[in-house]
C-alpha positions in Angstrom: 8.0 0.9 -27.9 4.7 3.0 -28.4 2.9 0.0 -27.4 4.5 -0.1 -24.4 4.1 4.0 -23.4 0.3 3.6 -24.5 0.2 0.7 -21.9 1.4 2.4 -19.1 -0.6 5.2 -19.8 -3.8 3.1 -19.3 -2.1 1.6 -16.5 -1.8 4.6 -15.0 -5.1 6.3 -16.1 -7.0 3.1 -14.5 -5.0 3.7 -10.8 -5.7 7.6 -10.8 -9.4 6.5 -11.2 -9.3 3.7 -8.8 -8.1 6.6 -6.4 -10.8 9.0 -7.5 -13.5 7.2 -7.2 -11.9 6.1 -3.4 -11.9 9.8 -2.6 -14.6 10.6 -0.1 -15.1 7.5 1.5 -13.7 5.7 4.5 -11.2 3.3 3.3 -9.3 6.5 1.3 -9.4 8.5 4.8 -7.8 4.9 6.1 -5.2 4.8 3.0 -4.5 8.6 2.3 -0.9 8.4 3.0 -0.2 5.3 1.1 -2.0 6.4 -1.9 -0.7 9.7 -1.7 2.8 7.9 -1.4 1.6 5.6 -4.9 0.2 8.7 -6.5 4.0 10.6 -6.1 5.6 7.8 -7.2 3.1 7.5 -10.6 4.2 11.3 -10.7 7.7 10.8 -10.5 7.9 7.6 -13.4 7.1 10.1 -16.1 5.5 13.8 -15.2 4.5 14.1 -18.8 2.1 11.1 -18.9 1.1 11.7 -15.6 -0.3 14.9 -16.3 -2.0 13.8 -19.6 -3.7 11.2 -17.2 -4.4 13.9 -14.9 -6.2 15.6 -17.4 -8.3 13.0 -18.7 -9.2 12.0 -15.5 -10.8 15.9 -14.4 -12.4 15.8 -17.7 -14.0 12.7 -16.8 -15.5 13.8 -13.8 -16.3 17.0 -14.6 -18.6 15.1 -17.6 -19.7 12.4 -15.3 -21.2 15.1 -13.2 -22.4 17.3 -15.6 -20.3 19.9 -14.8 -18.6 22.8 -16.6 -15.3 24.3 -16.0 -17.2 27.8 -15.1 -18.9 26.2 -12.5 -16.1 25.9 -10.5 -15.0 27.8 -7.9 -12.6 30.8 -8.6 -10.1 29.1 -7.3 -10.6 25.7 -8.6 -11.1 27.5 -12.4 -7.7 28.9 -11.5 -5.7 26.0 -10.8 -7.2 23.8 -13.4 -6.1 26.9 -15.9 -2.8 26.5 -14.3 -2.7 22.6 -14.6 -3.6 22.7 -18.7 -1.5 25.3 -19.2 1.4 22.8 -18.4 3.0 25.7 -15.9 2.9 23.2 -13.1 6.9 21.1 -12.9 6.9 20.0 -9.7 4.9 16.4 -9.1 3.6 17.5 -5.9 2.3 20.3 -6.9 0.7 18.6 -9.4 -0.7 16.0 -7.2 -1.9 18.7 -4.6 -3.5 20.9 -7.9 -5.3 17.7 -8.6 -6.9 17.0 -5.6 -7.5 20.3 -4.9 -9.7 20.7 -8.3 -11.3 17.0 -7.6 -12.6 17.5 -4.1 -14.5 20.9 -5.4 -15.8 18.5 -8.8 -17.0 16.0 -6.3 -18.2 18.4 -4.1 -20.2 19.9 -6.8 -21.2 16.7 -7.9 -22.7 16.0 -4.7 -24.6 19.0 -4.4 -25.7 18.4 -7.9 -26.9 15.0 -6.8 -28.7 16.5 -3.7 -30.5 19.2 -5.7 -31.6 16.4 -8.4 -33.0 14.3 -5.1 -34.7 17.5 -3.8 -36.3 18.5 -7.5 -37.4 14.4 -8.3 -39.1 14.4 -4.8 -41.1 17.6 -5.6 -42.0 16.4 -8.9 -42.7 12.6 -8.0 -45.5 14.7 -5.4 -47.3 16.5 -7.9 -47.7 14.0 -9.5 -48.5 11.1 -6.7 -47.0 8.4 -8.6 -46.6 6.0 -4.8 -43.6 3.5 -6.3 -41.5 6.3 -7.3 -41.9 8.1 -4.3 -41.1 5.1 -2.3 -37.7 4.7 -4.3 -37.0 8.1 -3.8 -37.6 7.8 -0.1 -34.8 5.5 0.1 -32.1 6.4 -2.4 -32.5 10.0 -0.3 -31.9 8.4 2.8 -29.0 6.0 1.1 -27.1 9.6 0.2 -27.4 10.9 3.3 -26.1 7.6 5.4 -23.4 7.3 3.0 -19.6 7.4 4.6 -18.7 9.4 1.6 -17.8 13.2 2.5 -18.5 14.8 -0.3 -22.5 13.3 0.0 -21.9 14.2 4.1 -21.2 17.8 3.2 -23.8 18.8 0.9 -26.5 16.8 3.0 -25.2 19.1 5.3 -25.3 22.2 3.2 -28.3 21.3 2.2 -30.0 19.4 5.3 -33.2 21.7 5.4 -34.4 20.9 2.2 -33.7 17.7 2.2 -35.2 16.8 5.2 -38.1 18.9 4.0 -38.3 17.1 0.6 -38.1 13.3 2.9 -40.1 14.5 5.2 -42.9 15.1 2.5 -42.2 11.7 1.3 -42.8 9.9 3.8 -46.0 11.9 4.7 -47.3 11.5 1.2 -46.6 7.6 1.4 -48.2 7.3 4.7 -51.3 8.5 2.9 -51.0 6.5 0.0 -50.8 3.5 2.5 -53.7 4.5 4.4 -55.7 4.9 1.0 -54.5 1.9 0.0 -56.2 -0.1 3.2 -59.4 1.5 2.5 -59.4 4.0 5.0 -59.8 8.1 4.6 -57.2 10.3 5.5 
């Protein structure tokens, strides 16, 4: 029997990450009512192992982006208090708690991300070092064609600098190219 519960607990902890890491992108925005329909229904089977899954699951991501509790957002710190306290009953309330506190972690994540982008490319031009830079030029331009949301909104938060930081890039490496043919800047 406690085979069994453990089972469905991974069970259920791999298809609330499956819909995590779906969260932002196109084919979630295409599915959000059937998942959201699949995630009430997970809620509903057992409440108590859905909200231990729950849990995990913010831990996880709040690790995978490096990310504390206290950087969260008032409100965000709030209802994840709410949701480990074990106040929350109600399965849609815990499903709406839960993606409430994930879209600010991914958020966050992404801005995270951005400012990394933004510090490697100032560092990688110090330094000159050409194959890094030219790397970095495209994973930059990979996070900001992305069809994830969370990447689209803190590109757009932070569009100056990092079309400042790519910008600089791609001047520096059309000087690199230039010295590499031989010819003076």
């Amino acid at each position: 029997m406690l085979r069994k519960g453990q089972d469905n607990l991974q069970n259920l902890e791999e298809t609330l990450n499956k819909i995590s890491e779906a969260m932002g992108t196109k084919n979630y925005e295409q599915r959000v009512d059937e998942l959201k329909e699949l995630e009430q229904n997970l809620a509903k089977s057992n409440l108590g192992e859905y909200k231990k899954a729950v849990e995990k699951q913010i831990d996880q991501e709040l690790a995978k982006y490096g990310i504390n509790s206290e950087d969260l957002d008032s409100s965000a710190q709030k209802k994840l208090t709410k949701l480990k306290s074990g106040t929350i009953t109600d399965e849609k309330d815990l499903i709406e708690t839960k993606n409430s506190v994930l879209d600010f972690i991914k958020f966050k994540g992404a801005i995270v991300k951005v400012d990394k982008l933004i510090k490697k490319a100032e560092d990688l031009l110090k330094r000159s070092v050409f194959s890094e830079i030219k790397k970095l030029r495209e994973d930059i331009r990979t996070f900001i064609s992305t069809d994830n949301t969370y990447h689209q909104n803190a590109y757009q938060e932070k569009k100056d600098k990092v079309q400042s930081a790519l910008s600089k890039l791609e001047n520096f490496s059309g000087q690199e190219q230039i010295q590499d043919q031989g010819i003076a800047p």
